[in-house]
PDB file of N, CA, C, O and CB in Angstrom:
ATOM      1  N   UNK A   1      51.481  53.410  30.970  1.00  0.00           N
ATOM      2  CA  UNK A   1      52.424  52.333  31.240  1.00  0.00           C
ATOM      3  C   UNK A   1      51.952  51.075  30.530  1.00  0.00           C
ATOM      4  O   UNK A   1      50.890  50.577  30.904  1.00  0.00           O
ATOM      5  CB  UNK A   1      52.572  52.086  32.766  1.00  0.00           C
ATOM      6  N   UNK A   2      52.663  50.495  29.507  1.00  0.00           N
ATOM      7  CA  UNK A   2      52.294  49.196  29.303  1.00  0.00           C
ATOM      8  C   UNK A   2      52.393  47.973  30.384  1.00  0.00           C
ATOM      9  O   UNK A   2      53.114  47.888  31.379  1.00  0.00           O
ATOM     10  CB  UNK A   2      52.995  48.899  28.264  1.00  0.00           C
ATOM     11  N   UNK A   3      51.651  47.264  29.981  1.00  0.00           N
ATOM     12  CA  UNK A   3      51.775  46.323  31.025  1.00  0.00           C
ATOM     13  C   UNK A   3      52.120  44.687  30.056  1.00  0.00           C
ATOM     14  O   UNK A   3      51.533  44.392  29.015  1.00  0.00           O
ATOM     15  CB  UNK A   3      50.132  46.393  32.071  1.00  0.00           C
ATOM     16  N   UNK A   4      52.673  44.242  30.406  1.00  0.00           N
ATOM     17  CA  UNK A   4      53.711  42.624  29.510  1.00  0.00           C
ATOM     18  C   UNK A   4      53.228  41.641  30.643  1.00  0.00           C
ATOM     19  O   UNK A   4      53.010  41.618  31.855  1.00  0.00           O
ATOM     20  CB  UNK A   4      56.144  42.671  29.440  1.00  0.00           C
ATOM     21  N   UNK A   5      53.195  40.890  29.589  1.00  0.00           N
ATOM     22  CA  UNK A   5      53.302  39.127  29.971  1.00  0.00           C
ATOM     23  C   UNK A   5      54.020  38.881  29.167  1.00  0.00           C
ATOM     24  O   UNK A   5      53.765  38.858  27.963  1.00  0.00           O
ATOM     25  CB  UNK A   5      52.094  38.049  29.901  1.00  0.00           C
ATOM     26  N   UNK A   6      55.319  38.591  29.820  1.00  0.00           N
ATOM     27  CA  UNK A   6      56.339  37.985  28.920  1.00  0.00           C
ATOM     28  C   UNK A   6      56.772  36.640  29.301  1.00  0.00           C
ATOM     29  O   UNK A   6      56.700  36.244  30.464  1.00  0.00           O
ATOM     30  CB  UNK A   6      57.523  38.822  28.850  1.00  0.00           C
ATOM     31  N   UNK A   7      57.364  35.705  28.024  1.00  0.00           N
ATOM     32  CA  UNK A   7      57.385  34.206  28.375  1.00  0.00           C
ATOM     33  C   UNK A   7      58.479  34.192  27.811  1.00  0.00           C
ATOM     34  O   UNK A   7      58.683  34.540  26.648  1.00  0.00           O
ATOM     35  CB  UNK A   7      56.310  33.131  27.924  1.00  0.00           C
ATOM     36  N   UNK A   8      59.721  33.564  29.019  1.00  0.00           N
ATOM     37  CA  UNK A   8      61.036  33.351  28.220  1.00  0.00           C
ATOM     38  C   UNK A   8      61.561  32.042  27.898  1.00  0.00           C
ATOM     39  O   UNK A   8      61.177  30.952  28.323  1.00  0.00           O
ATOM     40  CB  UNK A   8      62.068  33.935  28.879  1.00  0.00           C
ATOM     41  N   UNK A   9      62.520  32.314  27.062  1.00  0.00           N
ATOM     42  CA  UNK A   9      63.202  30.994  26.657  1.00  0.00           C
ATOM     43  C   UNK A   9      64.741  30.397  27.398  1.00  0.00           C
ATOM     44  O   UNK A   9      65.930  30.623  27.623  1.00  0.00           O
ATOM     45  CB  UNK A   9      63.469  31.226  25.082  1.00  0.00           C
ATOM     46  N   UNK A  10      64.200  29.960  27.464  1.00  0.00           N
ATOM     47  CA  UNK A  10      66.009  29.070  28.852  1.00  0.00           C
ATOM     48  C   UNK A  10      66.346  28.242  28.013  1.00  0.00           C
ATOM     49  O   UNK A  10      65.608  27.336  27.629  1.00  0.00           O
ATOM     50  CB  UNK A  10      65.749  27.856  30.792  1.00  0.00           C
ATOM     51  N   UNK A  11      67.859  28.498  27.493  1.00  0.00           N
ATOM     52  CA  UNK A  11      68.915  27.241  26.708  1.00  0.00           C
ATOM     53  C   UNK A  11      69.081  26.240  27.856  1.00  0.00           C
ATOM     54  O   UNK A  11      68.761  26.368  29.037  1.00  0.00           O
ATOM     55  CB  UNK A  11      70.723  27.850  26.135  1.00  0.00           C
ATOM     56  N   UNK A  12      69.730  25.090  27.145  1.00  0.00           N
ATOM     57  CA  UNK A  12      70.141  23.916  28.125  1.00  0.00           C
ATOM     58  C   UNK A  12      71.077  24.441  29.141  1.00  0.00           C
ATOM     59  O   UNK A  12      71.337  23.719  30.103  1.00  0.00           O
ATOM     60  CB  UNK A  12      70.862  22.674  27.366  1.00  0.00           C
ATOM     61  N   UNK A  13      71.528  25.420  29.059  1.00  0.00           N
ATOM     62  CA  UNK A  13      72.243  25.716  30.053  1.00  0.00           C
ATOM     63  C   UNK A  13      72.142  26.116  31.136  1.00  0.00           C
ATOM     64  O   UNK A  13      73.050  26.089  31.966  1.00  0.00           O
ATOM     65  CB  UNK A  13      72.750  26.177  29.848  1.00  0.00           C
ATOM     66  N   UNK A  14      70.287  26.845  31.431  1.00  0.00           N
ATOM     67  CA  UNK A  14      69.425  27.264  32.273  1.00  0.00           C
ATOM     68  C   UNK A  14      69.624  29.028  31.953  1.00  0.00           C
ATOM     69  O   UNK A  14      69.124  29.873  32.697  1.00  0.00           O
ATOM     70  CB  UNK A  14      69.771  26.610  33.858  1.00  0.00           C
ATOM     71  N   UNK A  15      70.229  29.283  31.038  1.00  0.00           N
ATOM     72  CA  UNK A  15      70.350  30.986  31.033  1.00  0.00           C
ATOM     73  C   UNK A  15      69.129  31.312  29.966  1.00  0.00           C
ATOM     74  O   UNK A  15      68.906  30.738  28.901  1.00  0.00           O
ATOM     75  CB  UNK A  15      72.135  31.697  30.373  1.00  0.00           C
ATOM     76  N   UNK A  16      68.545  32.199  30.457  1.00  0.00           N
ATOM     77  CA  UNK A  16      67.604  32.899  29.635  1.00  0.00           C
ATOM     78  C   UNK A  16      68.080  33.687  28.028  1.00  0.00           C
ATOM     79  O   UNK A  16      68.728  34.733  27.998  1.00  0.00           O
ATOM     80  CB  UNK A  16      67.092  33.981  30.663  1.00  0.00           C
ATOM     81  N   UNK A  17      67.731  33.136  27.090  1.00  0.00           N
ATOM     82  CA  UNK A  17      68.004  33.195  25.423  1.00  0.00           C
ATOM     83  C   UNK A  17      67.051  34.247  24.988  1.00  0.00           C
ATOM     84  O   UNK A  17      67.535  34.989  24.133  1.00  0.00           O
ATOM     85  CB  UNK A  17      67.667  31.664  24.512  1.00  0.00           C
ATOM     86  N   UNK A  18      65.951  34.493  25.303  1.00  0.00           N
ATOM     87  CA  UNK A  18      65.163  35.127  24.297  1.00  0.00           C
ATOM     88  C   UNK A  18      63.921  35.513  25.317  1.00  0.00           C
ATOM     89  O   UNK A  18      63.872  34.913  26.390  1.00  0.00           O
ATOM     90  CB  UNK A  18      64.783  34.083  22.894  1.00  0.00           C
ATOM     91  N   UNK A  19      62.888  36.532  24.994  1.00  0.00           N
ATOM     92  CA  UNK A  19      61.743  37.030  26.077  1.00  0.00           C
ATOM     93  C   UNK A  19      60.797  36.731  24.391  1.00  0.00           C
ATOM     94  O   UNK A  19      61.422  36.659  23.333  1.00  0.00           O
ATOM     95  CB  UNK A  19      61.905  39.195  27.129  1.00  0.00           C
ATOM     96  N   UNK A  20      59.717  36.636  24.442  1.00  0.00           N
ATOM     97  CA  UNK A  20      58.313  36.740  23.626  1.00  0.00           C
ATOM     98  C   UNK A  20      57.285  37.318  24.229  1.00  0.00           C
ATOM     99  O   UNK A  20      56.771  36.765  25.201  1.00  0.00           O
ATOM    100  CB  UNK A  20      57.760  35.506  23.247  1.00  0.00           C
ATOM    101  N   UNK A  21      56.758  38.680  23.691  1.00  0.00           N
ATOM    102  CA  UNK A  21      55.848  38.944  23.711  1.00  0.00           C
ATOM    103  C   UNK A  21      54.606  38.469  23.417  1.00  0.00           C
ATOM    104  O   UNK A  21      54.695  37.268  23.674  1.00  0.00           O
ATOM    105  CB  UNK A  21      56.043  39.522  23.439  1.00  0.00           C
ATOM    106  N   UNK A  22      53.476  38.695  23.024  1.00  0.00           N
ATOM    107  CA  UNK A  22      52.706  38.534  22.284  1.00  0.00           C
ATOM    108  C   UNK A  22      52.447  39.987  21.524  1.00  0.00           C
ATOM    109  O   UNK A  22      52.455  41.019  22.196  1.00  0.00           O
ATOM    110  CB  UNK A  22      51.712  37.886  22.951  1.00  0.00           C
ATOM    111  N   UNK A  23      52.163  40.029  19.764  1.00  0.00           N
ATOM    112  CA  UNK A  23      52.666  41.057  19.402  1.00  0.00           C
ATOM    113  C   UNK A  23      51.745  42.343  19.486  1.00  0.00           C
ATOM    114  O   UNK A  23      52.296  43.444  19.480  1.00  0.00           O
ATOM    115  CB  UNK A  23      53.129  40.775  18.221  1.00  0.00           C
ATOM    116  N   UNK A  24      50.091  42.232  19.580  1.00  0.00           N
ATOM    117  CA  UNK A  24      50.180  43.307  20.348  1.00  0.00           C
ATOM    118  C   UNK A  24      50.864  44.040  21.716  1.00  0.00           C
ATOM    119  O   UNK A  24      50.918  45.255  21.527  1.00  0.00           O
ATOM    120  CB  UNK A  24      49.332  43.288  20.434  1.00  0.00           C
ATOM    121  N   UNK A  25      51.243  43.761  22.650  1.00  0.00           N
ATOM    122  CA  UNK A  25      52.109  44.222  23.573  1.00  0.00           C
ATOM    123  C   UNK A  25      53.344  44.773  22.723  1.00  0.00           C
ATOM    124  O   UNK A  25      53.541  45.988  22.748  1.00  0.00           O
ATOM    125  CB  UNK A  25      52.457  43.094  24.610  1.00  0.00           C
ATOM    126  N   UNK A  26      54.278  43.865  21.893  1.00  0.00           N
ATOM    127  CA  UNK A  26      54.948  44.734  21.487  1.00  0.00           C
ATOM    128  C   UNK A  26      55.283  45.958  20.565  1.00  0.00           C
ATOM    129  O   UNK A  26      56.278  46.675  20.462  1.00  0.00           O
ATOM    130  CB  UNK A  26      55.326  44.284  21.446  1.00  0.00           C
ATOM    131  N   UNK A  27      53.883  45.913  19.842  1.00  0.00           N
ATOM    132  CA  UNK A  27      53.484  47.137  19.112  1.00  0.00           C
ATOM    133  C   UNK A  27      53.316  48.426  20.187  1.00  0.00           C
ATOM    134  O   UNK A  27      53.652  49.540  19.783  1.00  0.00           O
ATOM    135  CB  UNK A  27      52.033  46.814  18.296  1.00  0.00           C
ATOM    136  N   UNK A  28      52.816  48.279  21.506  1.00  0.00           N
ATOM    137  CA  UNK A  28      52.626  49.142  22.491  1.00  0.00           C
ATOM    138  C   UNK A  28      54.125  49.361  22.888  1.00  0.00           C
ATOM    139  O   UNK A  28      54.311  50.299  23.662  1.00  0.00           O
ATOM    140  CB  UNK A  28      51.634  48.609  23.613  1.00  0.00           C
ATOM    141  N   UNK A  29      54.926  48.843  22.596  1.00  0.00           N
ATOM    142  CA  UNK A  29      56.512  48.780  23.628  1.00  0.00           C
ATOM    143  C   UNK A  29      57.141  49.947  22.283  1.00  0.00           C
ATOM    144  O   UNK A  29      57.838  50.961  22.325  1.00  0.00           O
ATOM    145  CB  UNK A  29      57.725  46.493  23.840  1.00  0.00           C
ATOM    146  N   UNK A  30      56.586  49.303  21.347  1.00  0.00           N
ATOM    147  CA  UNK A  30      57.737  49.956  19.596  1.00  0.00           C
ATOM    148  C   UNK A  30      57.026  51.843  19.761  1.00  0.00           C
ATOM    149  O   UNK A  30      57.576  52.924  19.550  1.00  0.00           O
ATOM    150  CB  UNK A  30      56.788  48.693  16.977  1.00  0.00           C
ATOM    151  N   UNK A  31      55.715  51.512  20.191  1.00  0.00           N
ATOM    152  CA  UNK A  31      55.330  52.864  20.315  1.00  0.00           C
ATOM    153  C   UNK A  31      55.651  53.762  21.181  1.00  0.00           C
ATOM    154  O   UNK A  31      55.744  54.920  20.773  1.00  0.00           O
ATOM    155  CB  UNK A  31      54.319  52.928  20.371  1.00  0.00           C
ATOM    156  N   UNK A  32      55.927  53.446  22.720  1.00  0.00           N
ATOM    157  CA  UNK A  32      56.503  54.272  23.409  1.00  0.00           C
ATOM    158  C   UNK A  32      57.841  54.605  23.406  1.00  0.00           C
ATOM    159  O   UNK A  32      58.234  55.659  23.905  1.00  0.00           O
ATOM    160  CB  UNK A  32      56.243  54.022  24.334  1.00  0.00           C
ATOM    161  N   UNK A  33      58.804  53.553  22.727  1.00  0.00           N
ATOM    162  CA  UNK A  33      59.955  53.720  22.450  1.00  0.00           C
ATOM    163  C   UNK A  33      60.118  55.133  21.223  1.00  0.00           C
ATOM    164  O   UNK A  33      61.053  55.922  21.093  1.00  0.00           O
ATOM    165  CB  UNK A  33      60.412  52.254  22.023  1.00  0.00           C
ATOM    166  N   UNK A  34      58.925  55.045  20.521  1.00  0.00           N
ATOM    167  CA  UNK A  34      59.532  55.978  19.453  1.00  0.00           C
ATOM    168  C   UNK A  34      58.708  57.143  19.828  1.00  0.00           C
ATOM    169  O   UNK A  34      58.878  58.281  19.390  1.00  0.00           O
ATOM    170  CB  UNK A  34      59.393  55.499  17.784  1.00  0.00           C
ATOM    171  N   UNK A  35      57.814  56.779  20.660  1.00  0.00           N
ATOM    172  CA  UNK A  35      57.398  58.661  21.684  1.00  0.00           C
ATOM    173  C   UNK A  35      58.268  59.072  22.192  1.00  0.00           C
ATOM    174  O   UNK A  35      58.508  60.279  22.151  1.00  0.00           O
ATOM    175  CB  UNK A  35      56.380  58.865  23.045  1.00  0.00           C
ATOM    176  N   UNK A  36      58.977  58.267  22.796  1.00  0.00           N
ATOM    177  CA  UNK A  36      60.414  58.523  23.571  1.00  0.00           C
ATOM    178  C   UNK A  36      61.168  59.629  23.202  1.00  0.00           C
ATOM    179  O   UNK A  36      61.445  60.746  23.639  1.00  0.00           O
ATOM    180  CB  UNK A  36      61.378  57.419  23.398  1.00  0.00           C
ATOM    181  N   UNK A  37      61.528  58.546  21.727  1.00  0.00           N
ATOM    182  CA  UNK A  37      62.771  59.387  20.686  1.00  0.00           C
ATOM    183  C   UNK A  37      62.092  60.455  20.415  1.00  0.00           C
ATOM    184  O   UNK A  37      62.807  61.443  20.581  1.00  0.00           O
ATOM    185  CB  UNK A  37      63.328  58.679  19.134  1.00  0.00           C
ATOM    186  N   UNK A  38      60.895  60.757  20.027  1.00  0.00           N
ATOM    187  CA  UNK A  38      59.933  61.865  19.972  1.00  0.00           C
ATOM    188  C   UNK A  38      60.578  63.304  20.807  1.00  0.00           C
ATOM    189  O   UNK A  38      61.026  64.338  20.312  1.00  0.00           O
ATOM    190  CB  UNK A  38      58.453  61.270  20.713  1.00  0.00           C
ATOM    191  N   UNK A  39      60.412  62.872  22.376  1.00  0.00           N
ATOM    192  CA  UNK A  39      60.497  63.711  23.090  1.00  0.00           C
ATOM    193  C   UNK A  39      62.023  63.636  23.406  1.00  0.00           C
ATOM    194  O   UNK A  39      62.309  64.580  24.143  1.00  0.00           O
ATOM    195  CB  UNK A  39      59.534  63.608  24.074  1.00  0.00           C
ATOM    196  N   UNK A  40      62.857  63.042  23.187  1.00  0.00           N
ATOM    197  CA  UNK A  40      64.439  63.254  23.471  1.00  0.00           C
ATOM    198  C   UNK A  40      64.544  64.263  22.359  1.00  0.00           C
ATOM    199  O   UNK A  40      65.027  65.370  22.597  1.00  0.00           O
ATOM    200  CB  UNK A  40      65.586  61.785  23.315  1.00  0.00           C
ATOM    201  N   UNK A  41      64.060  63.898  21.000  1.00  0.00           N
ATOM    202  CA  UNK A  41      64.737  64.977  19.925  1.00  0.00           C
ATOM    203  C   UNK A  41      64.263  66.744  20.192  1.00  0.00           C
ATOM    204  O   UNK A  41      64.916  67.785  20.108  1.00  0.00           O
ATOM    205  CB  UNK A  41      64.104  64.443  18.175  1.00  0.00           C
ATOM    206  N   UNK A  42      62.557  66.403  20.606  1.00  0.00           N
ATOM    207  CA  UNK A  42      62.114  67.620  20.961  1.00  0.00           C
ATOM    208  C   UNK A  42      63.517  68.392  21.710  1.00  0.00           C
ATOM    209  O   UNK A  42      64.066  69.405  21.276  1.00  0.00           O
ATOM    210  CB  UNK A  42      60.733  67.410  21.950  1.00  0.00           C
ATOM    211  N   UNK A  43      63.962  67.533  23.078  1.00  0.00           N
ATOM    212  CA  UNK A  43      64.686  67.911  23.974  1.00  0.00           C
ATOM    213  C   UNK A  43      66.177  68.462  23.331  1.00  0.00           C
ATOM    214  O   UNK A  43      66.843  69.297  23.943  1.00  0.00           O
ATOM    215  CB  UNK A  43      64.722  66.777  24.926  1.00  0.00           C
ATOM    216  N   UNK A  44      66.436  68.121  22.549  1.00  0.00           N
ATOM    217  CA  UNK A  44      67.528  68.090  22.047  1.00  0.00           C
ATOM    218  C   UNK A  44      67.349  69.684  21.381  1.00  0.00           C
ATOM    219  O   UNK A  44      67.958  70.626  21.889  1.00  0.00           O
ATOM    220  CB  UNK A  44      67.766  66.733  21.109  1.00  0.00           C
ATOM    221  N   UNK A  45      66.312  69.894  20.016  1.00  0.00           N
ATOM    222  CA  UNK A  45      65.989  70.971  19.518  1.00  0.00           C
ATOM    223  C   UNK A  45      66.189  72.187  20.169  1.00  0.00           C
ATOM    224  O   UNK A  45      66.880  73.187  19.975  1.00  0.00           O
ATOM    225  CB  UNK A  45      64.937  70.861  19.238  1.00  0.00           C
ATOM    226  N   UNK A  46      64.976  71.618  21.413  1.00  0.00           N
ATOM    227  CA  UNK A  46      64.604  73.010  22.270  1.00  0.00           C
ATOM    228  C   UNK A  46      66.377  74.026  23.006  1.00  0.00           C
ATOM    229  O   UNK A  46      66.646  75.214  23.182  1.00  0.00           O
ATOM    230  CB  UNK A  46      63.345  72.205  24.018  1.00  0.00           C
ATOM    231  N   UNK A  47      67.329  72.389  23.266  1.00  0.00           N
ATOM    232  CA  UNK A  47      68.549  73.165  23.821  1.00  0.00           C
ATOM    233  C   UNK A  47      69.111  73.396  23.018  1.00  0.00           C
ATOM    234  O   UNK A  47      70.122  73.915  23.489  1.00  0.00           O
ATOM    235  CB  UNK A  47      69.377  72.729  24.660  1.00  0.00           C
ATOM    236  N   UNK A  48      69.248  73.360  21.125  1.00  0.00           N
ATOM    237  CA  UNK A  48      70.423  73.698  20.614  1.00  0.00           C
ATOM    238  C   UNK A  48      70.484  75.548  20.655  1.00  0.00           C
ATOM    239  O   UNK A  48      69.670  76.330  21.145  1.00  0.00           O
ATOM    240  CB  UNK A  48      70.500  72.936  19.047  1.00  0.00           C
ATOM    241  N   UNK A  49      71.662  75.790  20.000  1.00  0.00           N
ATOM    242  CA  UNK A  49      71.229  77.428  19.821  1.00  0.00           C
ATOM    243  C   UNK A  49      71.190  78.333  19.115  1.00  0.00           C
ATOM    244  O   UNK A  49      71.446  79.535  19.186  1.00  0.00           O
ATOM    245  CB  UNK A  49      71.584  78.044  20.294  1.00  0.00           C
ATOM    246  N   UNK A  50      70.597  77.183  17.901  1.00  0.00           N
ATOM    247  CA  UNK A  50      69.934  78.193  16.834  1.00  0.00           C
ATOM    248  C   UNK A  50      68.683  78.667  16.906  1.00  0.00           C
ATOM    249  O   UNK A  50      67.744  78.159  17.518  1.00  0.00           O
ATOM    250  CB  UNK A  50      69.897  77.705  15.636  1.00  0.00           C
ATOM    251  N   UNK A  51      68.690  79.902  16.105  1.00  0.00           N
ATOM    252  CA  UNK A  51      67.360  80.633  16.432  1.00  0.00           C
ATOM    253  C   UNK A  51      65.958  79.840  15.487  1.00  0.00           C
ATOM    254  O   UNK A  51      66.230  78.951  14.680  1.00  0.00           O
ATOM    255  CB  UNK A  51      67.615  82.476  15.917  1.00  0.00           C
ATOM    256  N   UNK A  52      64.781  80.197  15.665  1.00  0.00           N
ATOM    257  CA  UNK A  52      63.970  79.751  15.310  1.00  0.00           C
ATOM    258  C   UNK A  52      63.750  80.329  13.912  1.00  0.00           C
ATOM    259  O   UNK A  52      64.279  81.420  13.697  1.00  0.00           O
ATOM    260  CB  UNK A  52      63.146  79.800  16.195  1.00  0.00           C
ATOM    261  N   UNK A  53      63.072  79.779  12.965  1.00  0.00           N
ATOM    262  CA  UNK A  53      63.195  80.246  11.517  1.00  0.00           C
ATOM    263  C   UNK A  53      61.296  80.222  11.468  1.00  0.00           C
ATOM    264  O   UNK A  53      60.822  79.416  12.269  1.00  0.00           O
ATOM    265  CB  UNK A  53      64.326  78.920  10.205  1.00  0.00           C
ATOM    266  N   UNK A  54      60.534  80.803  10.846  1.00  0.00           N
ATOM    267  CA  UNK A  54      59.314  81.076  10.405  1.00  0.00           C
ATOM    268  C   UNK A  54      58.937  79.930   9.696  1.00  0.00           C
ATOM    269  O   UNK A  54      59.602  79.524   8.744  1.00  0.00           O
ATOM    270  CB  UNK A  54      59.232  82.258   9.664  1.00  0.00           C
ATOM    271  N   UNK A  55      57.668  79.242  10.187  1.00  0.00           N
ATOM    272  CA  UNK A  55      57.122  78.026   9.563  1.00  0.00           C
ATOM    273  C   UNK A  55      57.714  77.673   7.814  1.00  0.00           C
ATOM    274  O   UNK A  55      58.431  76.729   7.485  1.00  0.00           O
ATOM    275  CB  UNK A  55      55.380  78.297   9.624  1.00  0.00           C
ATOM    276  N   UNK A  56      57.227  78.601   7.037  1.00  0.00           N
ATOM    277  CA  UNK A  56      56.515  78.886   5.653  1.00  0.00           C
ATOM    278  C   UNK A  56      58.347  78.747   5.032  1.00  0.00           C
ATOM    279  O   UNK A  56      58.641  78.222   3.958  1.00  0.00           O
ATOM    280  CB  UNK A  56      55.335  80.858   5.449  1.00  0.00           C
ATOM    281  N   UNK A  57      59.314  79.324   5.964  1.00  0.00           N
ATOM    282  CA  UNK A  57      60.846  79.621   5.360  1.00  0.00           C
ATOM    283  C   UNK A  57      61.239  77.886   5.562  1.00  0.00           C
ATOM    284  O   UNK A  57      61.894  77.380   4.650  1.00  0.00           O
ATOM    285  CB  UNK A  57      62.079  81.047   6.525  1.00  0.00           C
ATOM    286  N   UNK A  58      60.873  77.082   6.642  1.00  0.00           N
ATOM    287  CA  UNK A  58      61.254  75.878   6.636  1.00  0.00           C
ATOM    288  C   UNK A  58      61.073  75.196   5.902  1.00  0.00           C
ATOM    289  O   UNK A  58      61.881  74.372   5.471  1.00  0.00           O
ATOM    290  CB  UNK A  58      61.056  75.399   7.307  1.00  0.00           C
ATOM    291  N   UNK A  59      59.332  75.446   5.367  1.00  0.00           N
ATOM    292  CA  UNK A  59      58.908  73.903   4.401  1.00  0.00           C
ATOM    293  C   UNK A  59      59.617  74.549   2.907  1.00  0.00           C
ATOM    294  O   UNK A  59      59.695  73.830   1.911  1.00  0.00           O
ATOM    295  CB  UNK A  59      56.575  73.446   4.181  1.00  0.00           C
ATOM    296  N   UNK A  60      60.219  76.300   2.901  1.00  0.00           N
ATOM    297  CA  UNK A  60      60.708  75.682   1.793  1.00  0.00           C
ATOM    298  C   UNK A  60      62.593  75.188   1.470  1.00  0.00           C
ATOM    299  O   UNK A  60      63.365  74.592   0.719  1.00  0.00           O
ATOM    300  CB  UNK A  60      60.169  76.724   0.800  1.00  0.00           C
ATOM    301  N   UNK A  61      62.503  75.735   2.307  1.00  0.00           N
ATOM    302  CA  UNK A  61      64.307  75.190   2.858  1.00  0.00           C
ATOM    303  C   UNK A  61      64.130  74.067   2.648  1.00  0.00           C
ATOM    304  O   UNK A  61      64.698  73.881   1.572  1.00  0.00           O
ATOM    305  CB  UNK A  61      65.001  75.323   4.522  1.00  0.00           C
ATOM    306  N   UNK A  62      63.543  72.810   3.087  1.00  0.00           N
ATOM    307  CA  UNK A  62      63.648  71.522   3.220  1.00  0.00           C
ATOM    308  C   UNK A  62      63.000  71.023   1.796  1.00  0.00           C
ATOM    309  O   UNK A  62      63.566  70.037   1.324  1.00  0.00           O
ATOM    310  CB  UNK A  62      62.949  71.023   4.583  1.00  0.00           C
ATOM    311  N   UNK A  63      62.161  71.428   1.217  1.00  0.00           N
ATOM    312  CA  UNK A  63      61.950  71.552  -0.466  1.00  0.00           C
ATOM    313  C   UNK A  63      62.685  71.792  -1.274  1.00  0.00           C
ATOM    314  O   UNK A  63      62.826  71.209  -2.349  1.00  0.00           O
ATOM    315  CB  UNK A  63      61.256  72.314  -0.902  1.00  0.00           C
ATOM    316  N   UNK A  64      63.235  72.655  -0.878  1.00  0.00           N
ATOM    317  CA  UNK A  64      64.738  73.054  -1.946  1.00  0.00           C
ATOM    318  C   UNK A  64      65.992  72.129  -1.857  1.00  0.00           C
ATOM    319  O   UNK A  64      66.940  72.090  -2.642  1.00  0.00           O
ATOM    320  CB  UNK A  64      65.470  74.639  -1.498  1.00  0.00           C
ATOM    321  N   UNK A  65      65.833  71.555  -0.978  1.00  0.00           N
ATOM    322  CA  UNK A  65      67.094  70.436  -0.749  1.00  0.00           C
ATOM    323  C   UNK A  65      66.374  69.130  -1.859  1.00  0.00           C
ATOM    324  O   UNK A  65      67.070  68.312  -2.461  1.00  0.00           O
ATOM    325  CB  UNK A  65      67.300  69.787   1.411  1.00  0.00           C
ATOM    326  N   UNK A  66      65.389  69.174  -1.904  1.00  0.00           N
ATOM    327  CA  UNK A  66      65.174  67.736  -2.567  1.00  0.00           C
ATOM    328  C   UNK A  66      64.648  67.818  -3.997  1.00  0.00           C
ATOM    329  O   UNK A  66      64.598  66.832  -4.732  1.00  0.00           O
ATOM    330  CB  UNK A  66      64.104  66.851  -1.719  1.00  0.00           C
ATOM    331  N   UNK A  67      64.117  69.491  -4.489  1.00  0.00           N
ATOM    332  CA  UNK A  67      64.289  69.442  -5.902  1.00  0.00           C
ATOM    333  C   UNK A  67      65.310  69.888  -6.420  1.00  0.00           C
ATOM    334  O   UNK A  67      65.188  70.386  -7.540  1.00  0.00           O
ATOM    335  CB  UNK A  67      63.452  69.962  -6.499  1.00  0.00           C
ATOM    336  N   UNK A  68      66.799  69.853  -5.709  1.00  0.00           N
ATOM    337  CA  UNK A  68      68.330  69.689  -6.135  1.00  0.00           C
ATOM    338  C   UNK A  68      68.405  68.838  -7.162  1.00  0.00           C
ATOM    339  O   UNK A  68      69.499  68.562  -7.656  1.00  0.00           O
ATOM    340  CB  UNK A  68      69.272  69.158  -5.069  1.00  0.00           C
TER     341      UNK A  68
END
């Protein structure tokens, strides 16, 4: 769990405009966000329902698309 100290900004109007981190903290926030997406896509993979293809057939499937 990260843990924040965050310091916000209030317009003249008294409504809160903006939060500041300090930027290590938000390097810790950018990282769990994209572990996140990490494990949503995993999630996503694991339910579609195609079958699984052999390591060695992937890297060159995905090779062959880019020396097109």
């Amino acid at each position: 769990m990260v843990t924040l100290h965050p310091e916000y900004v209030i317009g003249q109007d008294k409504h809160t405009r903006a939060v500041l981190l300090p930027l290590p903290e938000w390097e810790e926030v950018v990282a769990e966000l994209e572990e996140l997406d990490d494990i949503r896509a995993y999630d996503v993979a694991k339910a579609s329902a195609g079958s699984a293809i052999p390591f060695d057939q992937a890297i060159h499937e995905i090779r062959g698309k880019y020396d097109a």
